[in-house]
C-alpha positions as CSV (number, residue, x, y, z in Angstrom):
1,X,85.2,129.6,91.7
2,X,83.9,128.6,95.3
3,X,85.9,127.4,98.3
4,X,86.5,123.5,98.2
5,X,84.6,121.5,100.8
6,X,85.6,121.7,104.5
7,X,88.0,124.6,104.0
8,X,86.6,125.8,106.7
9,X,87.2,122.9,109.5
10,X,90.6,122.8,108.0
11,X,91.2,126.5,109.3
12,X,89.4,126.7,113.0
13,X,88.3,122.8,113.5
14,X,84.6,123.5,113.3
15,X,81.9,123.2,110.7
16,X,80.7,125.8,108.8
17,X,78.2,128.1,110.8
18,X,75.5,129.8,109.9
19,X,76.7,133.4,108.9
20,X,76.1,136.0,111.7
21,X,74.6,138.9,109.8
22,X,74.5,142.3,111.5
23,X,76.0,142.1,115.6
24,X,74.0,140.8,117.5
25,X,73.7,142.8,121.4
26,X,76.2,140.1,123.6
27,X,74.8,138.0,126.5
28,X,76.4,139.6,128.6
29,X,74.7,142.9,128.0
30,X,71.8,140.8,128.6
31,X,72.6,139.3,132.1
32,X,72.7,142.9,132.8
33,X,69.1,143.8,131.8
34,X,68.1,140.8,133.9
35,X,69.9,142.1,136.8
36,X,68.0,145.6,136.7
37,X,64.8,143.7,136.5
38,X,65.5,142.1,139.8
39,X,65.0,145.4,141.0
40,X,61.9,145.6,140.4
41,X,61.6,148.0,137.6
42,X,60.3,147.6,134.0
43,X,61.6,146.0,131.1
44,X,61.6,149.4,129.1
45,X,63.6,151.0,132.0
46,X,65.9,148.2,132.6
47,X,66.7,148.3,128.9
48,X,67.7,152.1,129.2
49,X,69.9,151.3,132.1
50,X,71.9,148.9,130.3
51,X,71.8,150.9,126.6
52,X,69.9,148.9,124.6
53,X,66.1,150.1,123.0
54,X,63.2,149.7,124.5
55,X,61.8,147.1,121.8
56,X,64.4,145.3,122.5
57,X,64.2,145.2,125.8
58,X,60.3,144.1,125.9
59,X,61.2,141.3,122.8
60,X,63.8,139.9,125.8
61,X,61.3,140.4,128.5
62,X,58.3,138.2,126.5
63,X,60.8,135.6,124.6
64,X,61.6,134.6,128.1
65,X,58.4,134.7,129.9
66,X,59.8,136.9,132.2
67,X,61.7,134.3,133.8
68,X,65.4,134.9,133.7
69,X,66.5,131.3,134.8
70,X,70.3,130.8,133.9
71,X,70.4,135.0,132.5
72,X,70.4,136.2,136.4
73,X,73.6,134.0,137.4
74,X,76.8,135.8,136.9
75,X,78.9,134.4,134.3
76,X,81.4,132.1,135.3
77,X,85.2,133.6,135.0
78,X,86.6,130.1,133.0
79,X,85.1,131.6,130.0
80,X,86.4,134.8,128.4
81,X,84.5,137.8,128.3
82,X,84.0,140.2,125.6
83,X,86.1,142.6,126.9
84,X,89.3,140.2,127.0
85,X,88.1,139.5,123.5
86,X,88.6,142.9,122.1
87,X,91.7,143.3,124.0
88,X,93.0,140.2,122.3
89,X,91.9,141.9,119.0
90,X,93.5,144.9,119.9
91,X,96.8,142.9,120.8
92,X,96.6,140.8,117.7
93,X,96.4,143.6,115.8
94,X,99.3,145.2,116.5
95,X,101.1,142.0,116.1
96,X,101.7,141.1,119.8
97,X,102.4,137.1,120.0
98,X,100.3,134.5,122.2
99,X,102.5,134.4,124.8
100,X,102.5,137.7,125.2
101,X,98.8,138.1,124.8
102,X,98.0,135.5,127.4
103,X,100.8,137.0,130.1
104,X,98.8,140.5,129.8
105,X,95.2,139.3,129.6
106,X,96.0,136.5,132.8
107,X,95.1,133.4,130.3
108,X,96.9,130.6,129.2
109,X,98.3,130.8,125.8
110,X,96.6,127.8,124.7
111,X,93.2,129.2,125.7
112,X,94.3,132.2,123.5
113,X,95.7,130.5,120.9
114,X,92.2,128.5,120.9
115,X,90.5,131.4,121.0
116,X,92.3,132.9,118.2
117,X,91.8,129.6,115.9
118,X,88.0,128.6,116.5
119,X,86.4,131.7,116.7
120,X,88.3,133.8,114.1
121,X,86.3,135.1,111.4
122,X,86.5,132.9,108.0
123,X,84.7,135.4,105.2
124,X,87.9,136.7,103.5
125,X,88.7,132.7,103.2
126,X,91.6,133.1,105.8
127,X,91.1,133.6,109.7
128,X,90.6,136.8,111.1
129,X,90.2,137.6,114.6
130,X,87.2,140.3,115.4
131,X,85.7,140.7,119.0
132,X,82.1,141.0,117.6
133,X,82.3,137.8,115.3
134,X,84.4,135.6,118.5
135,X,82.0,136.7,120.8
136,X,78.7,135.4,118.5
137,X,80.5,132.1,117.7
138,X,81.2,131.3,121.3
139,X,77.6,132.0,122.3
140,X,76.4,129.9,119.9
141,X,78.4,126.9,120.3
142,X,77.7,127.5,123.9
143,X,73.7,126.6,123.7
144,X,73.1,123.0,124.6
145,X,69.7,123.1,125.8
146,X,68.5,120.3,127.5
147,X,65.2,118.8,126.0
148,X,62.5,119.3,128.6
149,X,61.0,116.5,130.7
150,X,57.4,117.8,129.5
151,X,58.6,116.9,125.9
152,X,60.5,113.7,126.4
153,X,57.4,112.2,129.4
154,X,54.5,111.7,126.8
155,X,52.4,110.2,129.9
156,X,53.4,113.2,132.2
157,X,52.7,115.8,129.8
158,X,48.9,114.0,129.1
159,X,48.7,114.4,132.7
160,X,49.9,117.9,133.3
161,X,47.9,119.0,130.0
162,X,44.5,116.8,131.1
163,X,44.8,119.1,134.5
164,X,45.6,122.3,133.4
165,X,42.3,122.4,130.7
166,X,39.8,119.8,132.4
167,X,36.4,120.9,131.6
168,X,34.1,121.6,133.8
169,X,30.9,119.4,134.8
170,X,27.4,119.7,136.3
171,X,26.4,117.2,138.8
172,X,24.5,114.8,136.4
173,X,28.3,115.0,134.1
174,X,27.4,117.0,131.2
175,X,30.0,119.5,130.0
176,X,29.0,123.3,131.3
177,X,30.5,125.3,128.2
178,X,31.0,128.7,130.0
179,X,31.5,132.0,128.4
180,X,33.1,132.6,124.6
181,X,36.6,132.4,125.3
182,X,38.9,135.4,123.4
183,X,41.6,134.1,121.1
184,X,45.0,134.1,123.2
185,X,47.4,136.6,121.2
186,X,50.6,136.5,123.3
187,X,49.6,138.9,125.9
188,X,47.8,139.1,129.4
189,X,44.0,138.0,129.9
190,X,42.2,141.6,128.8
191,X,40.8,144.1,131.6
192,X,37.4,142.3,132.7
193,X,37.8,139.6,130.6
194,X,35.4,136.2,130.6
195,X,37.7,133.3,132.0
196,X,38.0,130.4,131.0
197,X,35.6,127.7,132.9
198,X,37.7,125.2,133.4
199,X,38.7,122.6,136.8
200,X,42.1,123.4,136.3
201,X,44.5,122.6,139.0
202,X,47.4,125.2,140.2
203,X,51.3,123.9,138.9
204,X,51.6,123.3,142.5
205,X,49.1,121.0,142.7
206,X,49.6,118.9,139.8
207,X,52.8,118.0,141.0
208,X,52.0,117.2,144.4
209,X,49.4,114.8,142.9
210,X,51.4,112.8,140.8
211,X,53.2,112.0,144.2
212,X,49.7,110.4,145.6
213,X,48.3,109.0,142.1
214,X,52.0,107.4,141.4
215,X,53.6,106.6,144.2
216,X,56.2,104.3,143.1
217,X,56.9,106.0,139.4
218,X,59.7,107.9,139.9
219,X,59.6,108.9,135.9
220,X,56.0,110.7,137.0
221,X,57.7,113.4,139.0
222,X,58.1,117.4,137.7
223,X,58.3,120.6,140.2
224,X,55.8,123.4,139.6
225,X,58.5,125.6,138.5
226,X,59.2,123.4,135.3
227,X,55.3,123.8,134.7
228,X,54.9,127.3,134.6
229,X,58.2,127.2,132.5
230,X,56.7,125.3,129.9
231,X,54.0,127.5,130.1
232,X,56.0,130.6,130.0
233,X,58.9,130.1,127.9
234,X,57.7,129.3,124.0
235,X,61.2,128.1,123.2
236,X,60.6,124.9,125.8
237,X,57.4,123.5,123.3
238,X,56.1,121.1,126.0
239,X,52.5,122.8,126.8
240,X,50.8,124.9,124.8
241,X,51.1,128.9,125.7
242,X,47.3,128.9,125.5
243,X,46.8,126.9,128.6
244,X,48.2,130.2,130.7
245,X,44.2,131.0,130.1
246,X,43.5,128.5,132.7
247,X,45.6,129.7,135.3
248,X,43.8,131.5,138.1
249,X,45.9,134.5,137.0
250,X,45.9,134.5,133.3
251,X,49.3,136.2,133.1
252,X,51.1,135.4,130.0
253,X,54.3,136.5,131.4
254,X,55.9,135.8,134.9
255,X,56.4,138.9,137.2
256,X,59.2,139.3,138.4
257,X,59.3,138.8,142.7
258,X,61.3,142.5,143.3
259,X,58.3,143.5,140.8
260,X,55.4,142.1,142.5
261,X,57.1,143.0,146.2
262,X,57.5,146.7,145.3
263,X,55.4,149.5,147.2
264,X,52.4,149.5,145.1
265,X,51.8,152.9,146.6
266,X,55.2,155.0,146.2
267,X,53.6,158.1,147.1
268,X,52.4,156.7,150.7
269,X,55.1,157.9,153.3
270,X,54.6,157.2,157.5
271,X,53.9,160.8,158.1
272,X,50.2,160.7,156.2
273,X,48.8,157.2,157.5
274,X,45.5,157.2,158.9
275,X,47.5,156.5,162.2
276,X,49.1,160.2,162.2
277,X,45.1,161.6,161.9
278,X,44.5,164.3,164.7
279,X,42.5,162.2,167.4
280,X,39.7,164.9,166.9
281,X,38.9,164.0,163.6
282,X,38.3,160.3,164.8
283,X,36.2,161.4,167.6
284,X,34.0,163.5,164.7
285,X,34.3,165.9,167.2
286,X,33.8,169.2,165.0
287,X,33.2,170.2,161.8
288,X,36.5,170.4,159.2
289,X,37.9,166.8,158.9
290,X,36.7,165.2,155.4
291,X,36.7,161.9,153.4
292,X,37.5,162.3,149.9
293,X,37.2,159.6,147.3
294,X,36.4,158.8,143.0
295,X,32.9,157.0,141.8
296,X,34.5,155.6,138.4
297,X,32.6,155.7,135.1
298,X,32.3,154.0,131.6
299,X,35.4,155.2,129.4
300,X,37.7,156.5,132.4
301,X,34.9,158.4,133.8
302,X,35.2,159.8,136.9
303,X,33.4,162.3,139.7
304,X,35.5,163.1,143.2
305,X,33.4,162.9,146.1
306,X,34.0,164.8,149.5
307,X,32.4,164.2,152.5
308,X,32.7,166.0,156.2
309,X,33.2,163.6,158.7
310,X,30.9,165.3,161.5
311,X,27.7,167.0,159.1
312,X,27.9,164.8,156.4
313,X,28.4,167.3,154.2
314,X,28.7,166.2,150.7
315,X,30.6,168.5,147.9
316,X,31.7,166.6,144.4
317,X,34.2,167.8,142.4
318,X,33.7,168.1,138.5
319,X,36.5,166.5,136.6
320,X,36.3,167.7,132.7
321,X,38.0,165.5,130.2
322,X,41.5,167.5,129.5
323,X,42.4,168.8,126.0
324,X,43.2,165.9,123.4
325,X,41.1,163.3,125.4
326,X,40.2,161.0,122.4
327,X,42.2,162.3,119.8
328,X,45.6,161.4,121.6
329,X,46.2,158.0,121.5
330,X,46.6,156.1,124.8
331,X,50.4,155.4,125.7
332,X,52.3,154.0,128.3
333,X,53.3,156.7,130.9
334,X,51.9,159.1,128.9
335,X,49.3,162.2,129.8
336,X,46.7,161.1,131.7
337,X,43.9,163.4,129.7
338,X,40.6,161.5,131.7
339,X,40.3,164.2,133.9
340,X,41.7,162.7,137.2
341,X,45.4,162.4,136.7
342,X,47.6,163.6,139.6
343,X,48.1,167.1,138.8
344,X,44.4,167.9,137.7
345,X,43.1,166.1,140.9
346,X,45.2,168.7,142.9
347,X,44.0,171.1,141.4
348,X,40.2,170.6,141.3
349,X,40.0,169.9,145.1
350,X,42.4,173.3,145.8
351,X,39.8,175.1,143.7
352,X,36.6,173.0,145.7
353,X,38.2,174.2,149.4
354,X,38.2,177.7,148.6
355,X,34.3,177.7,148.3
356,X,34.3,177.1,152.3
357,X,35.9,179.0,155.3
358,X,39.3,177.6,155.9
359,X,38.1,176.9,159.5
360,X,36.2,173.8,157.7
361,X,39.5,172.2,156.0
362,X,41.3,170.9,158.7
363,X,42.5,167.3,156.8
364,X,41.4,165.1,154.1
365,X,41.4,161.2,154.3
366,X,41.5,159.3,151.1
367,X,42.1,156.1,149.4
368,X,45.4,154.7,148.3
369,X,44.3,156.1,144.6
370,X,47.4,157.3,142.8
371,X,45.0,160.4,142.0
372,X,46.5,162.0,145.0
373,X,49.7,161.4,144.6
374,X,50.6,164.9,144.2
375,X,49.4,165.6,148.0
376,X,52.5,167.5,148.6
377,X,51.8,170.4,146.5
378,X,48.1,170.3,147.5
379,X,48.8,170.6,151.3
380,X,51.4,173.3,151.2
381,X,48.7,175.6,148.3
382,X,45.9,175.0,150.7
383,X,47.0,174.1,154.2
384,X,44.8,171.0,154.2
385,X,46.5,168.3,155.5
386,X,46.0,164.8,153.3
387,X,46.2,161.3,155.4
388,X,45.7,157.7,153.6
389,X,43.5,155.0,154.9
390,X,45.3,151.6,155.4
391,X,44.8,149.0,152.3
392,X,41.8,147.3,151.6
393,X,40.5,148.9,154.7
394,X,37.1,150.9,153.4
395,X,36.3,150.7,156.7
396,X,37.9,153.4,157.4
397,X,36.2,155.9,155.4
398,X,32.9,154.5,155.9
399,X,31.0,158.1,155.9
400,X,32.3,158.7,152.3
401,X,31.8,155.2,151.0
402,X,28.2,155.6,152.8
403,X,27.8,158.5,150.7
404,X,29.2,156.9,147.2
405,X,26.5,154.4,147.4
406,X,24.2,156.9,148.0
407,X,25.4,159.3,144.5
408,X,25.2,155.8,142.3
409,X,21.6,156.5,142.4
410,X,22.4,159.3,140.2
411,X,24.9,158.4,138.9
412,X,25.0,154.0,138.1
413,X,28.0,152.2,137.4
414,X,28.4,151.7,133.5
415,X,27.7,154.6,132.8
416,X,29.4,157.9,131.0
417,X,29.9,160.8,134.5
418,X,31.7,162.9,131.9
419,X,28.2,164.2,130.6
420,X,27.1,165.9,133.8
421,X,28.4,169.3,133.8
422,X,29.4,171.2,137.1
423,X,26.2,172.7,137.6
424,X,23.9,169.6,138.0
425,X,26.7,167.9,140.3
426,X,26.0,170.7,142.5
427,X,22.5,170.5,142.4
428,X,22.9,166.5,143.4
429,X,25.5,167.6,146.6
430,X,22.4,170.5,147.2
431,X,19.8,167.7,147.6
432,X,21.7,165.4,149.5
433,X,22.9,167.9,151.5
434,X,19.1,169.0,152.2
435,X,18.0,165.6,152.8
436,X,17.7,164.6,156.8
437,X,19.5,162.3,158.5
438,X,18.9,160.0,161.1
439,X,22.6,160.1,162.6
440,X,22.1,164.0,162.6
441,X,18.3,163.9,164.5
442,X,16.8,164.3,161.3
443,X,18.8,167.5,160.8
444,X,20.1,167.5,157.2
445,X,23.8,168.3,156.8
446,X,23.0,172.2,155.5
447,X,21.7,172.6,158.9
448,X,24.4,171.3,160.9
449,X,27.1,172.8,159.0
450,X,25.2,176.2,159.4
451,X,24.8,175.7,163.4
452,X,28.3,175.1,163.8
453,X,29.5,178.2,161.7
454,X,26.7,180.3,163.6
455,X,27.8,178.9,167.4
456,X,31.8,180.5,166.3
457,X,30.6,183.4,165.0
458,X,30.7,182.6,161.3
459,X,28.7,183.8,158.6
460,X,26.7,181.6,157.2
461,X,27.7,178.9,154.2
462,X,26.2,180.5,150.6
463,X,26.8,176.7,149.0
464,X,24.7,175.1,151.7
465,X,21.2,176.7,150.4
């Protein structure tokens, strides 16, 4: 025998809702995961700071497009939170009346005796107040999304659309087709992936356009934000996610400003800029100062180079695949079994200086590669002293970038480097270091190196043949 009809708005004043199945995690606790990616940090961390899984931390992240919109603003204190919702549970429960209720909570009673009424739980056929159930009931009668302009501007959205994915033409007007475009799954354009060919037009301007083109339709007016929101967010159903394809970026997800503004290089501090160098190794005034870089392979391949800034000496630095390289699969954060993760890199150049007087390690000047971010334990085991060239600035180790173009003649882009073994990388640092130079006077670097070490009273160096 079943409930009769409307029992239900007879008891709280509302329809009959949709039952709520397992708790859902509140709002709130959601606002607070948005607030720890303003920071800057990832959506797997930010959902450990607030207590929730990763999953669902990254299912909040993408169902979003990484764009918080009203989830970063505060909630506004008219509407009860869930923590004066279980203390009116708690009160309720031990019979307290409304008045009372309200007077300790700082409400009005008729807010709480609202509150007790329309969100009470109804399964048991009479009204019972739970925190959990009030809470999920006020969140969903508090949804009233606003249909988009995108979705309601036919015309606009043609506009927008025809922009975004225009084709691309040859002088004479014929369609150029352009590479085999990959089916769009959700996720970021893949590493080194064909782009789209398409005239596509930023967000930006698209909507400063339809200011020119329309100068007197008001209806033909939308900011760029509310086109990459209609890109991003799936739940808006103006444009198709697709056309994030045509977007000079590609990214299926927005980053997050704090995100995109944080140091990119964490493990950079003031003390080991180029600026801080001894002036001596600028001048290339004696032997001992070095440039140190990678030459990347196919399949995370990779081969460190060193280079002394006054001989030219060249040494390269074998970096083995560790244990489980191929068998372990890839994950986020996890060991980095290539063969040039931080800890391995330290430890393959602190084995490389010992094979030279200590005379001839004075510093080390490398990229901004996170290879080296474990400098600290490198300098203090060896006493060479590691500086980092400014950004984008190749410039600045030009000897060793000299020298890299000069090893891809044995070693070519595309290719495997985790074949060669140590032996025949030191027999390609041999011949370049036996081959003469024209900024030495047709000395090779062997020689030079060997004059220095000779003119301080130095045996000679065994590696330099």
């Amino acid at each position: 025998m079943g409930r009769p009809a409307g029992w239900m708005q007879k008891f709280t004043g509302r329809a009959a809702m949709r039952s709520p199945g397992a708790p859902s995690l509140r709002r709130e606790v959601e606002r607070q995961f948005w607030e720890q990616i303003a920071t800057g940090i990832t959506s797997e961390k930010a959902a450990e700071a607030v207590g929730v899984s990763q999953p669902v931390g990254t299912r909040w992240f993408r169902h979003r497009g990484g764009m918080p919109l009203f989830m970063s603003n505060p909630l506004s204190g008219r509407y009860l939170s869930f923590a004066e919702r279980e203390e009116i549970a708690l009160l309720r429960a031990q019979g307290v009346g409304v008045r009372e209720i309200a007077r300790l909570i700082g409400r009005s009673p008729r807010a709480v005796s609202r509150e007790l009424t329309r969100n009470a739980a109804t399964r048991s056929g009479k009204l019972e107040y739970r925190a959990s159930v009030a809470q999920w009931k006020a969140e969903l009668v508090a949804r009233r999304p606003k249909p988009a302009k995108l979705v309601t501007n036919t015309r606009l959205r043609q506009y927008v659309q025809d922009r975004l994915e225009g084709k691309i033409h040859d002088a004479q007007g014929r369609e150029v087709a352009g590479p085999r475009q990959a089916p769009f799954i959700g996720r970021n354009k893949p590493h080194r992936g064909d782009c789209k060919w398409v005239n596509s037009w930023s967000p930006e301007q698209i909507a400063k356009r339809l200011m020119v083109d329309f100068p007197d339709d008001r209806s033909m007016r939308i900011s760029h934000e509310a086109i990459y929101q209609a890109l991003y967010i799936k739940e808006r159903g103006a444009l198709k996610r697709e056309l994030v394809s045509c977007l000079r970026t590609g990214r299926a997800l927005r980053v997050p400003r704090a995100r995109a503004q944080a140091k990119a290089w964490a493990h950079v501090s003031e003390e080991v800029m180029i600026s801080s160098r001894p002036a001596e190794a600028k001048a290339r005034a004696v032997p001992g100062h070095w440039e140190g870089d990678l030459i990347i392979g196919l399949d995370r391949s990779a081969i460190g180079t060193l280079v002394e800034r006054s001989s030219r000496f060249t040494m390269l630095v074998h970096l083995p695949r560790e244990v489980g390289y191929g068998l372990i699969p890839r994950t986020k954060n996890g060991p980095a079994l290539a063969g040039y993760g931080a800890v391995t890199m330290a430890n393959a150049l602190k084995k490389t200086v010992t094979m030279l007087p200590a005379q001839l390690w004075q510093s080390l000047t490398w990229d901004r590669g996170k290879e080296l971010s474990d400098h600290v334990r490198f300098t203090i085991e060896s006493g060479v002293k590691v500086f980092f060239a400014d950004p984008h600035s190749p410039w600045q180790r030009g000897t060793n970038e000299n020298t890299n173009g000069l090893l891809r003649q044995y070693f070519p882009k595309g290719t495997d480097l985790s074949r060669w073994s140590n032996q025949e990388l030191q027999a390609v640092a041999h011949t370049l270091n036996t081959r003469p130079r024209k900024t030495l006077g047709w000395k090779t670097p062997a020689e030079t190196l060997n004059e220095y070490l000779k003119s301080v009273r130095q045996p000679g160096v065994a590696t330099t043949g």
